[in-house]
C-alpha positions as CSV (number, residue, x, y, z in Angstrom):
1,X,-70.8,-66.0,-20.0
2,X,-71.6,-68.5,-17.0
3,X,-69.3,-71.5,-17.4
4,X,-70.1,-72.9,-13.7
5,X,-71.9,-75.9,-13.2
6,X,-74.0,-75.6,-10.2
7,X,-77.1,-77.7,-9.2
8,X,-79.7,-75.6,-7.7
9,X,-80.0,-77.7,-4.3
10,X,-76.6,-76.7,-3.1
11,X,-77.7,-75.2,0.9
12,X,-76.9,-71.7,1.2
13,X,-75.5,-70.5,4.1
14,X,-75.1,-66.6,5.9
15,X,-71.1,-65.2,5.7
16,X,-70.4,-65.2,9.4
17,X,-69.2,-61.3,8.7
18,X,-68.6,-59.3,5.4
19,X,-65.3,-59.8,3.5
20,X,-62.8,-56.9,3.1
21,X,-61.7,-55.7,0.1
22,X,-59.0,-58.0,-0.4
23,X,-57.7,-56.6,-4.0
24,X,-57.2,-52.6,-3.2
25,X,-59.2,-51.8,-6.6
26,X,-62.5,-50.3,-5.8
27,X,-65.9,-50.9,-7.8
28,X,-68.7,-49.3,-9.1
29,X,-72.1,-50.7,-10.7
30,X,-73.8,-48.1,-13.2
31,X,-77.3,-47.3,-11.8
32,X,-79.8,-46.0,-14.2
33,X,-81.0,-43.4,-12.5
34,X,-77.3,-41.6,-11.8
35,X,-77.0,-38.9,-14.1
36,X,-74.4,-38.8,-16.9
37,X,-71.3,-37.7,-15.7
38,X,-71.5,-38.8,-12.2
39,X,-68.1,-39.9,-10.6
40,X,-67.5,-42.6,-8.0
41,X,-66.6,-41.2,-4.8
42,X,-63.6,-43.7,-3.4
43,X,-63.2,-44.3,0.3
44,X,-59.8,-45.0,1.0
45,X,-59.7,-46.3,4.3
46,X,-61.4,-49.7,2.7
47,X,-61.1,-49.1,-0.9
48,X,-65.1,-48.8,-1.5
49,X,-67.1,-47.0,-3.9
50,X,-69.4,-45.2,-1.3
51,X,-71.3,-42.9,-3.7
52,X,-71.4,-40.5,-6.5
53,X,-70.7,-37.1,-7.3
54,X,-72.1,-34.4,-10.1
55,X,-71.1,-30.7,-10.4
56,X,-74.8,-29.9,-12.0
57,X,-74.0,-26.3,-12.2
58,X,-70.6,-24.5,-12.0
59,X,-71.0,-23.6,-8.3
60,X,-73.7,-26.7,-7.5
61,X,-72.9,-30.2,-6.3
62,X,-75.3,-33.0,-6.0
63,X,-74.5,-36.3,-3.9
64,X,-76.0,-39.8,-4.8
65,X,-75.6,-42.6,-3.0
66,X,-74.8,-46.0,-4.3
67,X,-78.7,-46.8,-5.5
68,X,-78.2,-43.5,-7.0
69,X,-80.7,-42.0,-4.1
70,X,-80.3,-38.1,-4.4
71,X,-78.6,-37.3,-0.5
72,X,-77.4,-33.8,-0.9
73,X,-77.2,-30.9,-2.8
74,X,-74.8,-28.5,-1.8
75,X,-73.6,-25.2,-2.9
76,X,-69.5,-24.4,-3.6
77,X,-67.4,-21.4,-1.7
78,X,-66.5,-18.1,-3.7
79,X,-63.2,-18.3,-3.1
80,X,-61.1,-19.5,-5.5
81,X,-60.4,-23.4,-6.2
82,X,-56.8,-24.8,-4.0
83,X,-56.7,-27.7,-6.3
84,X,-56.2,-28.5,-10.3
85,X,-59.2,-29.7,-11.0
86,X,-58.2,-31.7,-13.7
87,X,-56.1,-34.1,-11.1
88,X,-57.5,-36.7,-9.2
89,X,-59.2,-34.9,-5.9
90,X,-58.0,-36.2,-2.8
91,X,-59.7,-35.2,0.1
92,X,-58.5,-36.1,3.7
93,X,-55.4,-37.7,2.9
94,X,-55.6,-41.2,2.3
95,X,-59.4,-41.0,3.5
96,X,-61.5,-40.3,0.2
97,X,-61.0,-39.6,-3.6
98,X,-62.8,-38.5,-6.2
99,X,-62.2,-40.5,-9.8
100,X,-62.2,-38.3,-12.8
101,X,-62.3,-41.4,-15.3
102,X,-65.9,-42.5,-13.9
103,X,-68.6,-43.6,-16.3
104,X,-68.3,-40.6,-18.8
105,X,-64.9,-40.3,-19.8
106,X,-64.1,-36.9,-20.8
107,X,-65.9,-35.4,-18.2
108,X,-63.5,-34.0,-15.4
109,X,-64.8,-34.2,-12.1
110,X,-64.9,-30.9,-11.0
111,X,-64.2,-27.2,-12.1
112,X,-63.7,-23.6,-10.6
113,X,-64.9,-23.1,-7.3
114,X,-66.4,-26.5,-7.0
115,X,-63.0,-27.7,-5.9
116,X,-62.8,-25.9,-2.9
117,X,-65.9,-27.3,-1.8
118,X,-64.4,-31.0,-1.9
119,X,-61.5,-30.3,0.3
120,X,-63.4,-27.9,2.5
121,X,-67.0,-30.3,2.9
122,X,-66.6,-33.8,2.1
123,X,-65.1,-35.0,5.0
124,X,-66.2,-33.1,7.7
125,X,-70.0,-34.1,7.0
126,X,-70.7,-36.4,3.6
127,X,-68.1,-39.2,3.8
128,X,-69.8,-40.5,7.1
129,X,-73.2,-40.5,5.7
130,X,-71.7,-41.8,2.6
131,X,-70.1,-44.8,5.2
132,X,-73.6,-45.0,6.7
133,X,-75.5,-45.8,4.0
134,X,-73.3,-48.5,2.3
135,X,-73.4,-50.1,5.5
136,X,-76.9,-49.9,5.5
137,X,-77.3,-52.0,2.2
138,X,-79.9,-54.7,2.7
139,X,-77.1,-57.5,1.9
140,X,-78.0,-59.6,5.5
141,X,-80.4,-61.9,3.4
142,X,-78.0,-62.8,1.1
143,X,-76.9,-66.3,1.4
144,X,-73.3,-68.2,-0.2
145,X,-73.2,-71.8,-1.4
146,X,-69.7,-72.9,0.1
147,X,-67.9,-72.5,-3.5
148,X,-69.1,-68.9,-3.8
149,X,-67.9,-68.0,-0.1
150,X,-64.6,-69.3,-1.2
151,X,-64.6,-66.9,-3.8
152,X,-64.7,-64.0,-1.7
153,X,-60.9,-65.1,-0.6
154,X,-60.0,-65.3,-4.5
155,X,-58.4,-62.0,-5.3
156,X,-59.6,-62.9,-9.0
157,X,-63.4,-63.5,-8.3
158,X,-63.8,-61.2,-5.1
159,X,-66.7,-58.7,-5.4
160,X,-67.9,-56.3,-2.6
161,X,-71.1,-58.2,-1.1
162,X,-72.7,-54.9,-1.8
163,X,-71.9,-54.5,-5.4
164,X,-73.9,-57.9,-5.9
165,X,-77.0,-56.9,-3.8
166,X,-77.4,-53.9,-6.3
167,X,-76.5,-56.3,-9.4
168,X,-79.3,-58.2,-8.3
169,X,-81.7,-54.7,-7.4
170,X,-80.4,-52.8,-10.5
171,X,-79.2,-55.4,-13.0
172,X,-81.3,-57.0,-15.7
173,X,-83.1,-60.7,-14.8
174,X,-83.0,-63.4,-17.1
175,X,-83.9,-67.0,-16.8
176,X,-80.9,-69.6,-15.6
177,X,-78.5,-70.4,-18.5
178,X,-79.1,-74.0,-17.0
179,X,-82.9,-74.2,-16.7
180,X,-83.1,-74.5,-13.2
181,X,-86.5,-73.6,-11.8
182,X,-86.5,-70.5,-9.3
183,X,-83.0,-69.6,-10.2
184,X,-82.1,-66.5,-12.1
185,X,-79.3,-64.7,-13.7
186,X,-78.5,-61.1,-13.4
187,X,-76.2,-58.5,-15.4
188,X,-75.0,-55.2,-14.8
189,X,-72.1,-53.2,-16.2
190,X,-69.5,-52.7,-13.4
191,X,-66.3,-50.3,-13.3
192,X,-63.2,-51.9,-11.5
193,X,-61.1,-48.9,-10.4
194,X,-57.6,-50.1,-10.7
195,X,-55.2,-48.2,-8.6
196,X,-52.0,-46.9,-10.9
197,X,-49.5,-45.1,-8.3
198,X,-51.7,-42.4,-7.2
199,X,-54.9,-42.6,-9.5
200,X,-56.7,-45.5,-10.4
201,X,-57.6,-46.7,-14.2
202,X,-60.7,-47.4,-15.7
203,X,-61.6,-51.1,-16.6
204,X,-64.8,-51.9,-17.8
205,X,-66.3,-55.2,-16.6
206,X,-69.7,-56.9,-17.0
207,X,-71.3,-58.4,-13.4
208,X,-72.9,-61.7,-13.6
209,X,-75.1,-63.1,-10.6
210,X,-77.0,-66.2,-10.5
211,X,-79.3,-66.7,-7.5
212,X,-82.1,-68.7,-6.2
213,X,-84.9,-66.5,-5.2
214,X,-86.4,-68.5,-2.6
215,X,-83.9,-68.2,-0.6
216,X,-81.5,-65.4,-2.3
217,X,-78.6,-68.0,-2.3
218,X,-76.0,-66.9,-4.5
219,X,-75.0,-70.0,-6.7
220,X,-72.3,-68.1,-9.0
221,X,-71.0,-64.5,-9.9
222,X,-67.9,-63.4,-12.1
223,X,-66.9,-60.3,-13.5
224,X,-65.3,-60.3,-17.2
């Protein structure tokens, strides 16, 4: 769906810092290797997907983060769950959430005793690791042609710098709509978490990246 005329010998230049999430929706890109039925794990504080969450077994958890790395498996109380597990999980208040309408809809995020183990766990010992490794994202290379930096600052085009390094790690690579030698277009199917009062909705999106390689300068990206 690229519609953007770009050249190919526009400079690229390095964001002097990386942009907040100016829109209060979070995102998600669906890595292959996540499991079916993972959920997004939500970071409040800065409205970021930091990982994913599975309930493998009835008492087992598994967390992945955002390349879909297994990080931690962890084991649920016995006592009995504090939370309807069919609601949205908050954790921490206003710190992390858990999104039941993830990837597989249908699937609820957690049941029985696995409940207890979000409120108990999470924050106390994942959510920083979580917080670590999105940080750690190798996004420095990544370079902006002036038009795409402006679009960090458009509300309607902004995408966490994040979300595009692993379109471009994860997505599929084909050759430039416009030809241009060296420069290639990616696509991965994203997940824009919308907040509704409390929750957030479901919208599926399709991510579109077009970069030079020899310098990873983004020329373009939407989301439709």
């Amino acid at each position: 769906m690229n519609t953007t005329q770009y050249s190919g010998m526009e400079p690229g230049i390095f964001l002097p810092y990386l942009p907040s999430n100016i829109v209060g929706d979070a995102f998600a890109v669906e890595i292959p290797s996540l499991p079916y039925g993972a959920r997004p794990i939500i970071d409040e504080r800065n409205n970021d997907c930091v990982g994913f969450v599975e309930e493998s077994t009835s008492k087992v958890w598994r967390i992945f983060g955002l390349s879909g790395e297994l990080l931690r498996i962890e084991e649920a109380p016995l006592e009995p769950p504090t939370i309807d597990p069919y609601d949205l999980i908050l954790v921490a208040p206003a710190a992390l959430k858990f999104v039941r309408a993830g990837f597989a809809p249908m699937v609820r995020i957690a049941t029985g005793q696995a409940s207890d183990f979000a409120t108990a766990r999470i924050t106390s010992d994942i959510l920083s690791m979580l917080r670590s490794r999105v940080r750690g994202l190798s996004v420095q290379r990544l370079q902006f042609t002036d038009k795409t930096a402006n679009h960090m600052a458009n509300p309607g085009r902004f995408v966490p710098v994040h979300m595009l390094h692993l379109a471009i790690k994860y997505g599929r690579r084909v050759p430039d709509p416009q030809k241009i030698p060296g420069v290639f277009r990616y696509e991965i199917r994203m997940t824009r978490f919308v907040r509704r009062g409390d929750g957030y909705a479901r919208v599926p999106k399709t991510l579109e990246v077009v970069v030079r390689e020899a310098d990873w300068t983004i020329l373009h990206f939407m989301y439709y």
